[in-house]
C-alpha positions in Angstrom: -57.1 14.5 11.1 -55.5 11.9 9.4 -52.2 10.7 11.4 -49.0 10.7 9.2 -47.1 7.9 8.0 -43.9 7.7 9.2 -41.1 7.3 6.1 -38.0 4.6 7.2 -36.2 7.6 7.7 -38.3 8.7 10.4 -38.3 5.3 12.6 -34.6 3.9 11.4 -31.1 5.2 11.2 -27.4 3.9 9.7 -26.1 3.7 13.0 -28.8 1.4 14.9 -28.7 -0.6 11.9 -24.6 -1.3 12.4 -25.7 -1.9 16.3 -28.3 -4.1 15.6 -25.7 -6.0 12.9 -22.9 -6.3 15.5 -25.5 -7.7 18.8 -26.5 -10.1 15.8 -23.0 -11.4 14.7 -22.0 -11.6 17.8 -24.5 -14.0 19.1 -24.9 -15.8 15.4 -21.5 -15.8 14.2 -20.8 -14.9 10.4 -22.6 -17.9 9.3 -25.8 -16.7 11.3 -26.2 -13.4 9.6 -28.7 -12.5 7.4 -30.5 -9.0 6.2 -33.8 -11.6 6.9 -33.1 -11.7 10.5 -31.1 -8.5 10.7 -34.9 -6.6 9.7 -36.4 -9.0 12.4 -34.3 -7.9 15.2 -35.3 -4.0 14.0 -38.7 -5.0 13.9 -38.8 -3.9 10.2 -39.3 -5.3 6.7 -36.3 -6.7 5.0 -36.3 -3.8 2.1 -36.8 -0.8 4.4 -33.0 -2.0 5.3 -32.0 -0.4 1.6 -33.5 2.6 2.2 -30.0 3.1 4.5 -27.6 0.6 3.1 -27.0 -0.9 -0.9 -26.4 -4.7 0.2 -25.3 -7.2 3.4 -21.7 -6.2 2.4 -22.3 -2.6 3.5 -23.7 -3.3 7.3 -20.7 -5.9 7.3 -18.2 -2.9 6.2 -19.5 -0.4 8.6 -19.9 -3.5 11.7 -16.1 -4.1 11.2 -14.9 -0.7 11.4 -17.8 0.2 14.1 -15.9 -2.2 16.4 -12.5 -0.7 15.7 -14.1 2.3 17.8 -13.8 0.5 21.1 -10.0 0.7 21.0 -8.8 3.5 23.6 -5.9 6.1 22.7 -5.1 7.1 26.4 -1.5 8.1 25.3 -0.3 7.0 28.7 2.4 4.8 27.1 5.4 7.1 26.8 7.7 4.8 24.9 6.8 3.7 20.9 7.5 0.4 21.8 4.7 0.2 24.4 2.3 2.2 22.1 2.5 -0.3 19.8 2.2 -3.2 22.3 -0.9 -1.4 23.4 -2.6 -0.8 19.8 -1.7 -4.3 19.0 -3.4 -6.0 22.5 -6.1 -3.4 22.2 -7.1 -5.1 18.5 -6.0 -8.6 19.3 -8.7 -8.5 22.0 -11.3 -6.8 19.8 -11.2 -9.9 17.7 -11.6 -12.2 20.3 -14.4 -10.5 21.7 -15.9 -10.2 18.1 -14.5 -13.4 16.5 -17.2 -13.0 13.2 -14.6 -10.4 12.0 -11.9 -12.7 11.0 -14.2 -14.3 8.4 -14.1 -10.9 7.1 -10.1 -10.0 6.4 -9.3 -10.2 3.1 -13.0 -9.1 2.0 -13.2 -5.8 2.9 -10.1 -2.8 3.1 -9.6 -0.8 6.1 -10.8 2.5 4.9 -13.6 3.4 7.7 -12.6 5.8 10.1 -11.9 3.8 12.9 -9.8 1.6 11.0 -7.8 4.5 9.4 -7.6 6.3 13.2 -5.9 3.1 14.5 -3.6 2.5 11.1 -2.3 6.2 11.6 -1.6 5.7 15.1 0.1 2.5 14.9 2.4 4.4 11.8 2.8 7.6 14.5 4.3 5.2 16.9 6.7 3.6 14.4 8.0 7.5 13.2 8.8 7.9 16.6 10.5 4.8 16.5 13.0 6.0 14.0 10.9 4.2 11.0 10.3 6.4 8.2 8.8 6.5 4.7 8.9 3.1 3.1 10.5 1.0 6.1 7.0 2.2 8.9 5.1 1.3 5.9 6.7 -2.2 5.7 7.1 -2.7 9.5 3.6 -1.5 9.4 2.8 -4.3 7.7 4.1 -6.9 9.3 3.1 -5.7 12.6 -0.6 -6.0 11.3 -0.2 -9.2 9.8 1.4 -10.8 13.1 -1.8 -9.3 14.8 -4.4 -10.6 12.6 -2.4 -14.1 12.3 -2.4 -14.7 16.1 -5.6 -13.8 16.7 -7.2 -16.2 13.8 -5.4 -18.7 15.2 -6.8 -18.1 18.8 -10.0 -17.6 17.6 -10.0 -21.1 16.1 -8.8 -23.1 19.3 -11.0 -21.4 21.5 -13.5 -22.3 18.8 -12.5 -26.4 18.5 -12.4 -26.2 22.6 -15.8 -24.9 22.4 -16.9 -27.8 20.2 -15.3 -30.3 22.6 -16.5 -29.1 25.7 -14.7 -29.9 28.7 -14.7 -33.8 28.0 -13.3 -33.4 25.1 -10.2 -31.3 26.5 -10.0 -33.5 29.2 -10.2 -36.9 26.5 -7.6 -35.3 24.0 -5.0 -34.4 26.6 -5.5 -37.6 28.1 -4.7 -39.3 24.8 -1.8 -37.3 24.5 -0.3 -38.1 28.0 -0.5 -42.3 27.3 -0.2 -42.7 23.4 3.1 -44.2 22.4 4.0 -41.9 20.2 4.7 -39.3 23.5 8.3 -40.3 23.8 8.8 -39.7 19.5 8.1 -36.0 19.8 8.9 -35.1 23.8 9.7 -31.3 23.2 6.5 -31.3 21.1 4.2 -32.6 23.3 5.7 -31.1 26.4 4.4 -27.3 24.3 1.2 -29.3 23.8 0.5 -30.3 27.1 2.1 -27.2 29.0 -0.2 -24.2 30.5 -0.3 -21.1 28.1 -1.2 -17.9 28.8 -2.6 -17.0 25.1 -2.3 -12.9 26.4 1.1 -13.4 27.8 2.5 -15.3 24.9 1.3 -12.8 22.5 2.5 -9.9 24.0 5.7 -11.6 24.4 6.1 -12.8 20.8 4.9 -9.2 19.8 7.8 -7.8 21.6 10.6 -10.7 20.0 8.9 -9.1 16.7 9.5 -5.6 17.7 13.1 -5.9 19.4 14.3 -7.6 16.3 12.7 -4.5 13.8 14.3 -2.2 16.1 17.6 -3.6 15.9 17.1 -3.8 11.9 16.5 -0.5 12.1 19.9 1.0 13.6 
């Protein structure tokens, strides 16, 4: 008897596809991907890919919100204040972990269900806060934007500190303990030069944010 052939969606599905995407992306970076070495990785021609997906854009969609899923709702933090501290953390250190996403805001909205799970919860904990209607949704807002700015702009020095290597940290702070321009800008180059703990300075700033909504609120 002759031995079936297996149809694509016998040997593949969606959600192995949005795995393979995100082991990919993560070790190539956005730049990296391709559907070309996305079917590779699956063992699979590139079009058997559309038999599950309409175009690159698509895996990239569901890859972004598939990473969402990794952020916990324990509900141990009582206080709104902390729930949003802990969404906000939780998210920041998704991106770092997954930096290829931040070539991806602005592209794509946040309508998969991961991404609407943690929007709703961040807008639960700012009702509970006292902010309702129109003023969560702009507090929402900037919240979001605060979170996505700082961690773009983490992602990028831990990207140039890559490129340097540890010579080239080591080079560039040395420059910027003996150039002459040192005593011009002493405050400056005392931030520059000073230990930073990138977690601890932005759940502090986070919190400066927060204080100063709350008391906007009253």
């Amino acid at each position: 008897m002759r031995k079936k052939q297996q149809t694509p969606q016998e040997t593949l599905s969606r959600e192995q596809i949005v795995q393979a995407a995100i082991y990919l992306l993560d070790q190539a970076g956005y730049q990296g991907f391709t559907m070309r070495r996305l079917s590779g990785h699956l063992g699979v021609g590139t079009t058997t890919l559309y038999w599950y997906i309409s175009s690159k854009d698509e895996v990239l969609e569901h890859a972004a919100d598939e990473i969402l899923g990794e952020i916990t709702y324990s509900g141990e933090a009582q206080d709104w204040l902390d729930k949003i501290v802990s969404l906000c953390l939780e998210y920041h250190q998704v991106i770092l972990r997954h930096p290829w996403i931040v070539q991806l805001f602005g592209s794509f909205s946040p309508i998969g269900p991961h991404s609407l799970c943690y929007l709703d919860q961040l807008y639960c904990a700012l009702q509970e806060g006292g902010f309702h209607e129109q003023k969560a949704v702009e507090y929402l807002q900037i919240i979001f934007h605060y979170v996505i700015g700082s961690s773009i702009m983490e992602v990028a020095t831990k990207k140039q500190k890559k490129h340097q290597g540890i010579l080239g940290a080591k080079a560039v702070q040395a420059y910027l303990q003996t150039t002459e321009e040192l005593n011009s800008f002493p405050y400056l180059f005392q931030y520059l030069l000073g230990k930073k703990d990138q977690e601890s300075s932005f759940v502090n700033h986070l919190k400066h944010l927060l204080d100063s909504m709350n008391s906007d609120n009253r």
